[in-house]
N, C-alpha and C positions, 0 to 999 in steps of 0.2 A: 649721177652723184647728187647728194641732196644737197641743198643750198640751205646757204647759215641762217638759224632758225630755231623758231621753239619748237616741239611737237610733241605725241604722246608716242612711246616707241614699249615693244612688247619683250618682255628677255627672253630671246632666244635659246641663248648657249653661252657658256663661259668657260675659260680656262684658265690655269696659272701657270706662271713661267719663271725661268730664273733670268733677270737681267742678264746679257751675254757680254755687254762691252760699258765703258764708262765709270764712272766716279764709284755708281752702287751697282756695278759688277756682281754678282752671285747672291745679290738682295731679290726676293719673289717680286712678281708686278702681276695685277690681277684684271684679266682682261673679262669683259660681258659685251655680248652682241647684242643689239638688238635690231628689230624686224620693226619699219615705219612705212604704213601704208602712205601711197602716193593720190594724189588728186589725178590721176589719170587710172586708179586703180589695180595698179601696181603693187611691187612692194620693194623698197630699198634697206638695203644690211648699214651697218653703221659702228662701230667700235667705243665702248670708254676703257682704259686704260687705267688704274690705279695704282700708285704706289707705295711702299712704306717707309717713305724717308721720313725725318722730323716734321719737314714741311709739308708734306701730303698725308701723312700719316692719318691725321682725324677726319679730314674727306675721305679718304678710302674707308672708314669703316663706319661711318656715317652711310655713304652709297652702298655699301655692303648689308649695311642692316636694314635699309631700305627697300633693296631688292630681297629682302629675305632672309637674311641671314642673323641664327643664333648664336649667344655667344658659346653656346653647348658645343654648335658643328665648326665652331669659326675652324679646327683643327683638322676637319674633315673637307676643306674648301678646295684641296685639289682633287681629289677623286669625284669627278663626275656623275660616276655610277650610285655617290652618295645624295645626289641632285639637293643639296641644302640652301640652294639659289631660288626662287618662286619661278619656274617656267613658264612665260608665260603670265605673268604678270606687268598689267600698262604700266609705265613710269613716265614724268616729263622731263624730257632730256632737252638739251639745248646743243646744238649743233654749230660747229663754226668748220671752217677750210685752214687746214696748214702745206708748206711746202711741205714735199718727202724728201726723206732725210738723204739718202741717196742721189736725187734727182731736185734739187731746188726748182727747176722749170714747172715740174709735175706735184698738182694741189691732190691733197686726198683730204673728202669730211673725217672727222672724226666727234665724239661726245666730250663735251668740254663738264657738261654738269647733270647730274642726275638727280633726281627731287622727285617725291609721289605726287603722281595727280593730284593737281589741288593746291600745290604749294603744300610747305611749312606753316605748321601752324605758328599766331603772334607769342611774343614771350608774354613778358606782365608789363600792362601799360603805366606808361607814365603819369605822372597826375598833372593835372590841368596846373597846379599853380606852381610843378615845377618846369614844366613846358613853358610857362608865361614868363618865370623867370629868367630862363633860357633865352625867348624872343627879346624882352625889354634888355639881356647885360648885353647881347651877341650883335645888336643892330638889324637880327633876320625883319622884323616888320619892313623896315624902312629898303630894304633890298629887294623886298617880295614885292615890293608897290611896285617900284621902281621896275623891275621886270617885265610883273604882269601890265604895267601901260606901254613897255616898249613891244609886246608882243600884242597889243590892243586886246588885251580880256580886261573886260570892267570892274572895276574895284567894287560892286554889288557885291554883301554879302549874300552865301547860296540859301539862305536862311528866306531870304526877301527874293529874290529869285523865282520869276515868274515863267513859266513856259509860253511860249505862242501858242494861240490859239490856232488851229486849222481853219484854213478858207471853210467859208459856208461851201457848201454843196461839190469839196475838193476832189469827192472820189466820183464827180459826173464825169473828170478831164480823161478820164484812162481809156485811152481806145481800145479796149477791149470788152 
C-alpha cells in the first residue's frame, strides 16, 4: 500500500458509478485509477473518487479536465469505449490513508487531490503596496520575527545573504 504522500501517478482507467446508499443515493461519482511507480520498481494502483454534490462539485471537474476531459465529451464520460480521459497521462496526485468503511481496523490509500505536474499555475499577483499594507494593519511583521527567532533562522535579509564558502581543497576528503 502506498504511503501518504505526494507523487506523480499515470491514469490508468476510470469509471462512473451511481452512488448505491446514502444522503446522494443514485447521484453519479466518478472514479480514475491511477498507476505509481514504486522506489523498489514496482507499480502500485491507487483510486480518486469524485463527486457531484454542491460541495465537491468544482473539484470534480476541475480534476476531470485536468485529466483530460472536454467540456464537448463531459456527456460521454461513462462509456469507456469513448476513452475522453487522457490514458496515460502523469498527474500529481497526493495520497493519504482512510479507515474502510466496512472494516474501521482496515486502512486503504486512496487520492485525496489531483493537480498537473507542476502544480497550478499563480493567479495575478498582488502589489507590493498592498501586501505592505496588509503586513503594517495585520501585525504579520512583528509575528514573523518573532517565529523566525524562536525557530533560530536569522532575521538577515536574503537579499544580504551570503552563502559559505567551501573548505579550500574539500573534495581531497572523499575517500574515493
Amino acid at each position: 500500500m502506498l504511503q501518504p504522500g505526494s507523487y506523480t501517478g499515470k491514469i490508468e482507467s476510470y469509471a462512473v458509478e451511481e452512488t448505491k446508499q446514502g444522503a446522494n443515493q443514485g447521484m453519479p461519482k466518478v472514479h480514475i485509477n491511477f498507476v505509481v511507480a514504486t522506489p523498489s520498481g514496482g507499480q502500485e494502483r491507487v483510486r480518486w473518487t469524485g463527486y457531484f454534490t454542491k460541495k465537491a462539485k468544482k473539484n470534480t471537474l476541475e480534476t476531470l479536465a485536468h485529466c483530460g476531459l472536454s467540456s464537448e465529451n463531459l456527456r460521454n464520460l461513462p462509456d469507456p469505449a469513448k476513452k475522453v480521459l487522457a490514458i496515460g497521462r502523469e498527474m500529481a496526485i497526493n495520497v493519504i490513508h482512510e479507515p474502510d468503511q466496512k472494516d474501521a481496523s482496515k486502512m486503504y490509500a486512496k487520492v485525496r487531490w489531483v493537480n498537473p505536474v507542476g502544480g497550478r499555475g499563480f493567479g495575478e499577483a498582488m502589489s507590493t503596496g498592498s501586501f505592505q499594507f496588509f503586513i503594517n494593519s495585520s501585525g504579520l511583521q512583528g509575528e514573523f520575527h518573532e517565529i523566525a527567532k524562536s525557530i533560530g533562522v536569522p532575521s538577515t535579509p536574503i537579499m544580504d545573504f551570503k552563502p559559505a564558502e567551501p573548505e579550500a581543497n574539500s573534495l581531497d576528503n572523499i575517500p574515493f
